[in-house]
N, C-alpha and C positions, 0 to 999 in steps of 0.2 A: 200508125195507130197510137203510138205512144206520144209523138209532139199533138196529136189529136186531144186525147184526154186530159194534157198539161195545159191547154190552153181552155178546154171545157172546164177546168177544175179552179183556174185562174178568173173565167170571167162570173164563174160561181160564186168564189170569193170576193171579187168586186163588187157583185150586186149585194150578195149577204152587206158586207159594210158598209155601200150607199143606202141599203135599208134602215140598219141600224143607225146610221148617222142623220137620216133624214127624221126619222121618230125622236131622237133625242132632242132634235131642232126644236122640231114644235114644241114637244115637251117645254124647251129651255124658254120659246117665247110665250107658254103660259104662263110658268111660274116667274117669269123678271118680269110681268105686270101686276106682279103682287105689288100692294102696296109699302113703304118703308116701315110706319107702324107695325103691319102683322110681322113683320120681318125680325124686329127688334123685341116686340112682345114672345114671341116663340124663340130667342135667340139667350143661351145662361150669359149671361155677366156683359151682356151687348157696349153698354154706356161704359162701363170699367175700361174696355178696349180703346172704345171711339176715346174717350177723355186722356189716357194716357198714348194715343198716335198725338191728339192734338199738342199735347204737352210735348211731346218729341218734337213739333214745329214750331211751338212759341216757346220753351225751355231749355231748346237745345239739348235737350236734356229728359231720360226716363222718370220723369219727377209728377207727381202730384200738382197736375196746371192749375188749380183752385187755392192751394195752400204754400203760396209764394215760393210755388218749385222744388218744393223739397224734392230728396230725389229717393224714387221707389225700389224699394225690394221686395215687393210681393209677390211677383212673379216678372219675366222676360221679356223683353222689347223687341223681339223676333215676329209674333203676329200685326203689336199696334206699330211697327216699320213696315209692314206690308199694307198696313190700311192706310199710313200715314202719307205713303206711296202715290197714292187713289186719289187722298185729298190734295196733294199738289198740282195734280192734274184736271180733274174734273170738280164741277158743285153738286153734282150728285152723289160720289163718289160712291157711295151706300150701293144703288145701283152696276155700278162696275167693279165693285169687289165681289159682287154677287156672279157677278158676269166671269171675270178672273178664276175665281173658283168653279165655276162650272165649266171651264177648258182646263182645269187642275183635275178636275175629277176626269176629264176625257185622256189627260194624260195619262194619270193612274191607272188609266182601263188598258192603256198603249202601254207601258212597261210593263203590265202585269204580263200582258202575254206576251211581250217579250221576254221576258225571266222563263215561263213556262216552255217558249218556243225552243229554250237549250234543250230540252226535255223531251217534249211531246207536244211538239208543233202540228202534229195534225188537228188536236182538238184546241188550241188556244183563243180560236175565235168568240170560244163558249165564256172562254175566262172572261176576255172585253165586252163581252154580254152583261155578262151576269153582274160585272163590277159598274158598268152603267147604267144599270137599271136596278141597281139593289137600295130599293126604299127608304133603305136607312143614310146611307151614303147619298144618295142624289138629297134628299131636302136636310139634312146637314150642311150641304153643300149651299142653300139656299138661306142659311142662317149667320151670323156675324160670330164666327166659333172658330177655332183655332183647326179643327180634326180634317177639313178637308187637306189645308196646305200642308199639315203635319204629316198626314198621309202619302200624299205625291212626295213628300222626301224622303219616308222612312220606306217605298216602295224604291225609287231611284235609288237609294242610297242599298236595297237590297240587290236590284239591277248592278250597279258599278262593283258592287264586291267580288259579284261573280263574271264578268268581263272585263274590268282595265287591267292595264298591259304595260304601262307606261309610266315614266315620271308623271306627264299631266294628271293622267285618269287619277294616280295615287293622292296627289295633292288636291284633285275633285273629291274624293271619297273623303279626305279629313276635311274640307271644308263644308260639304252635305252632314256629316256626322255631328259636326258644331254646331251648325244652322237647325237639327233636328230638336236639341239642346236645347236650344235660344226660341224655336217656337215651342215646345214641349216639352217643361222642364225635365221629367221624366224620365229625357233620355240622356241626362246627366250623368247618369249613374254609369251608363254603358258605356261613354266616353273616358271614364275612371280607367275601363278595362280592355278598351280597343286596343291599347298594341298588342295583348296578347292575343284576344281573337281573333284579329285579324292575322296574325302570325298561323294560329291554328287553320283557322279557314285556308289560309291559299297553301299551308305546307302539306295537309290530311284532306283536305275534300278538292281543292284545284288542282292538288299534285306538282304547284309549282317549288323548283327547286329550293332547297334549304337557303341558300344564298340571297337568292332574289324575295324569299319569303320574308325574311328579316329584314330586306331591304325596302317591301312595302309595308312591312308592317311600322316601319320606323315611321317611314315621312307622313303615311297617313293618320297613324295613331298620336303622333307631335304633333301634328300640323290640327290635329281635334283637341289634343289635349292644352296645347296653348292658345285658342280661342276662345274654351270655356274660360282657360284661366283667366284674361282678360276681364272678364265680367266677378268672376271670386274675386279679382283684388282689385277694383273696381268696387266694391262690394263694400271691402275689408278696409280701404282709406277712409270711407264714407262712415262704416258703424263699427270698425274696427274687431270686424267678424269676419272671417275667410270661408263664406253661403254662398250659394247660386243664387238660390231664391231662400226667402222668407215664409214661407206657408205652410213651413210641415207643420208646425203649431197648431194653425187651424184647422189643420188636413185633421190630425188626431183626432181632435178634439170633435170634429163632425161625424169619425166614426165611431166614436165613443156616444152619442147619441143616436148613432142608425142603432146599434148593438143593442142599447138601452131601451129602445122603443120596443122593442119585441115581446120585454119584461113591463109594457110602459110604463117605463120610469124616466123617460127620454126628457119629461116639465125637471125634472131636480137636475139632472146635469146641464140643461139649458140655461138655469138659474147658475150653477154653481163654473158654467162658463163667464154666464154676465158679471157676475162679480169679481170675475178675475182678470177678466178685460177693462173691467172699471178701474181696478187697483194700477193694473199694467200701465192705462193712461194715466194714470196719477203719477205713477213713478216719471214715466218720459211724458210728460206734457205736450213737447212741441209736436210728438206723433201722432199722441192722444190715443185712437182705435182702429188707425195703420199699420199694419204688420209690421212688424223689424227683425232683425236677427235677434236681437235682442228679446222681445215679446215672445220670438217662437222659444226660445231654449224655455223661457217661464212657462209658457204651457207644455211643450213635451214633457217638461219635469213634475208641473201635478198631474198629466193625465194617468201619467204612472201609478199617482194613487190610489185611480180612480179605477183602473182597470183590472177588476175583480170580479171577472163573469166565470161561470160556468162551462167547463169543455162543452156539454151539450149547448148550450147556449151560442156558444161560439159556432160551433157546428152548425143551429139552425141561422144563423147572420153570415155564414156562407154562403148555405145554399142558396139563400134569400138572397143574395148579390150576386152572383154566378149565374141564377133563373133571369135575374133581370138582366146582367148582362148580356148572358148569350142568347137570351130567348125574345126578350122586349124587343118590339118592332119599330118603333120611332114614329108608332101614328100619332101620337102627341102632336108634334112637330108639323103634320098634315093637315090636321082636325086645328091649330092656329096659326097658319099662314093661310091657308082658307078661309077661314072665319074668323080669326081674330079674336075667338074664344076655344075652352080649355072644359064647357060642360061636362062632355062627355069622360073626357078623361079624369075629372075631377071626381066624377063616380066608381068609376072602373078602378082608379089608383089605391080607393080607400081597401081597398080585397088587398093590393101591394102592402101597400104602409101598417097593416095592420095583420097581416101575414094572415088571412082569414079566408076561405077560397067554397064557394058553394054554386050549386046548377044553376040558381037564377044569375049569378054574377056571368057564369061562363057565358050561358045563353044570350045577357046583353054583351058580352063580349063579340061574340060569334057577328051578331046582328049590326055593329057597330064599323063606325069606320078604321078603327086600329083593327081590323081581322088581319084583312088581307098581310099587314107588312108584317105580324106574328106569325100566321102561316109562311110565308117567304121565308124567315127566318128557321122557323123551326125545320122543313126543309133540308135550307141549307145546311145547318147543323148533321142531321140524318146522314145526309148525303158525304159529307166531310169526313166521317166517320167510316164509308165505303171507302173514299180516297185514303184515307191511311193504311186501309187494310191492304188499300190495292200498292201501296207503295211497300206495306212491310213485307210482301209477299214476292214483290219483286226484288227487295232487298236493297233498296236505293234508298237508302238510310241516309245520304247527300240530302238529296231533294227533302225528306223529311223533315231536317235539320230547318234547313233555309226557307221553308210554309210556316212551321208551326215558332221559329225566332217570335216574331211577332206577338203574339200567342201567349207563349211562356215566358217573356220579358214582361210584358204591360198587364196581365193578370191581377199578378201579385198587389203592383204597385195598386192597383184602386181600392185594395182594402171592404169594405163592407158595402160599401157606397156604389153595386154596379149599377150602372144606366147606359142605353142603348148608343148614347152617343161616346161613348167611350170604348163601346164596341166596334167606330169606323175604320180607326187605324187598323183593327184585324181583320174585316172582311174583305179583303183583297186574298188573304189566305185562305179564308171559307170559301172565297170562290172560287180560288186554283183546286183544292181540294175537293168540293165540290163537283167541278168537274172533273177532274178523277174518277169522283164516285158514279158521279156516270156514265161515263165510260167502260168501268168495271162493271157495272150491272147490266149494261150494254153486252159486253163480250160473255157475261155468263148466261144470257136471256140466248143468245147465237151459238153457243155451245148447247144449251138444253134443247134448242131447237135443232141442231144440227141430230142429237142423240136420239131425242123422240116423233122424230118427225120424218125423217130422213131415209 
């Protein structure tokens, strides 16, 4: 009876995944006849990318292919090496990076629940669901954006923390931990501090020995830490600045305008960036209104002047980022790879941008084609919020740890400015938790039933 139901439960499993896998198909051969156009128009910073891969193949170099090569520090050569990749292969290439990423996201869906399966492998299947078909993730994936590949690494690179065993696996984990870095500046900053968490992680949550803990936490956290370095001084011969990237300048300076708009007063610091950018190209000519390490330390240093809000003020430029974050659905993204226009959304957004929110807005909301992926969304949140209760309850404060990293690392860093695509790299954790939460609600619906029914 018992190899009976192991093999009933095995080819259950089989077909669930041949189902799922065969819907994702079709899925994928809809959307890769989209055209390159809608592709690029619904994609932030598309040409920025494609132009600096191209530059890596005729510059040899992360440089500025238009302007005699100069070489860039605005951000990292970790995505346009992955596109640049594409074009050495194919003339389409546009097409097969699209393609590439949409078996990056079927990965991510396959480590998720692998991570999960240490855990609570009976419902992991739900997680591979839910991360392949989450709205926001799959046409992301669909777009010329750094967040799918960013994802499949900063998920593997959660996989390997909790499974290698070995010298190799160690020196995979500091090379995944660089590579996250080099596509996502952002995870720079974690790289600063890997050896010691990775020291914590396997000595308090893996329970591996003192010895051998120190001893991964070395090769891994060196073996991250002198890869970014490469690119800091790399950096530092060039502007004679020891930066990763060059754009916290402009980072600021963008959130000093979302802030502003709320009071709109967003036109005078717009103005009083342009004129500061103007100066900054005067000073370095050859850059002219190219980021440098240089340009950013001059803006970090006035935005300082500039930023002189109100604690409420700040408080409502939270929420106001935090709502879009977690809540925006990414039908943007739908409503122009579709159509190859942004109507819709260009109405809906002005209730956003202007922090203004009334029943005739909700109502075209409701009616519109962003509903659905804000319902998914909102959702999944609800639900995430069961998965934690279900985990503090059980007291595996581990696992909690290792969901919510994600989470409470990348947060902070996007400042006032949330948007839904910045939200990818965490929904692999909305949706381990997630299903958590239902599962939990699951077992309390068969409890009440057991009690009242019984």
């Amino acid at each position: 009876m018992t190899n009976s139901n192991t093999i009933k439960n095995i080819l259950s499993s089989n077909l669930f995944y041949f189902i799922v896998l065969l819907v994702y198909l079709v899925l994928c051969f809809y959307f890769l006849s989209i055209n390159n156009e809608n592709r690029l128009f619904s994609s932030t910073d598309p040409r920025d990318y494609i132009i600096s891969a191209e530059g890596l193949l005729e510059c040899k170099n992360f440089a500025y292919k238009y302007d005699d090569c100069l070489p860039k520090s605005w951000n990292t050569p970790g995505y346009p090496l992955f596109i640049s990749m594409h074009m050495l292969i194919f003339e389409n290439y546009i097409f097969f990076v699209i393609f590439s990423q949409l078996i990056l996201l079927l990965l991510t869906a396959y480590f998720s629940k692998k991570i999960i399966d240490l855990y609570y492998p009976n419902i992991s299947k739900w997680v591979f669901l839910l991360i392949l078909f989450n709205p926001n993730s799959y046409l992301t994936a669909n777009l010329i954006q750094t967040e799918t590949l960013f994802t499949f690494l900063l998920v593997y690179f959660i996989y390997l923390l909790n499974v290698c065993k070995n010298y190799k696996e160690y020196v995979l984990l500091g090379f995944i931990t660089a590579t996250c870095a080099y596509v996502r500046p952002a995870f720079y900053y974690f790289t600063l501090i890997s050896p010691f968490v990775f020291f914590i992680y396997a000595k308090y949550f893996r329970n591996i020995n003192y010895k051998k803990s120190i001893y991964m936490a070395s090769i891994s956290g060196i073996i991250s830490l002198m890869l970014v370095g490469l690119w800091v001084n790399r950096n530092y011969h060039i502007f004679n600045e020891p930066v990763f990237v060059s754009n916290s300048g402009a980072y600021v300076w963008d959130n000093l305008i979302e802030i502003s708009r709320l009071e709109n007063d967003n036109k005078k610091i717009v103005e009083k960036y342009n004129i500061l950018t103007k100066q900054i190209s005067e000073k370095y000519p050859v850059y002219g209104l190219y980021q440098t390490p240089m340009s950013s330390k001059i803006l970090i240093r006035e935005a300082k002047k500039e930023f002189d809000f109100s604690f409420d003020l700040i408080i409502k430029a939270t929420i106001k980022s935090l709502t879009n974050l977690y809540l925006s659905g990414g039908g943007a993204n739908l409503e122009r790879l579709i159509t190859g226009e942004e109507k819709s959304f260009s109405k809906l957004n002005k209730s956003y941008m202007d922090f203004t929110f009334n029943f005739k807005s909700l109502i075209n909301e409701i009616l519109s084609i962003h509903f659905f992926p804000i319902l998914f969304s909102i959702f999944i949140k609800i639900l995430s919020l069961f998965g934690i209760i279900f985990l503090i309850l059980k007291s595996n404060f581990k696992f909690i740890v290792l969901t919510l990293f994600p989470i409470v690392y990348l947060t902070p860093l996007y400042g006032f400015i949330g948007q839904s695509r910045f939200r990818v790299p965490l929904e692999p954790s909305f949706a381990i938790l997630a299903t958590l939460g239902i599962f939990y609600i699951y077992l309390i619906l068969k409890k009440y039933k057991n009690v009242y029914f019984n």
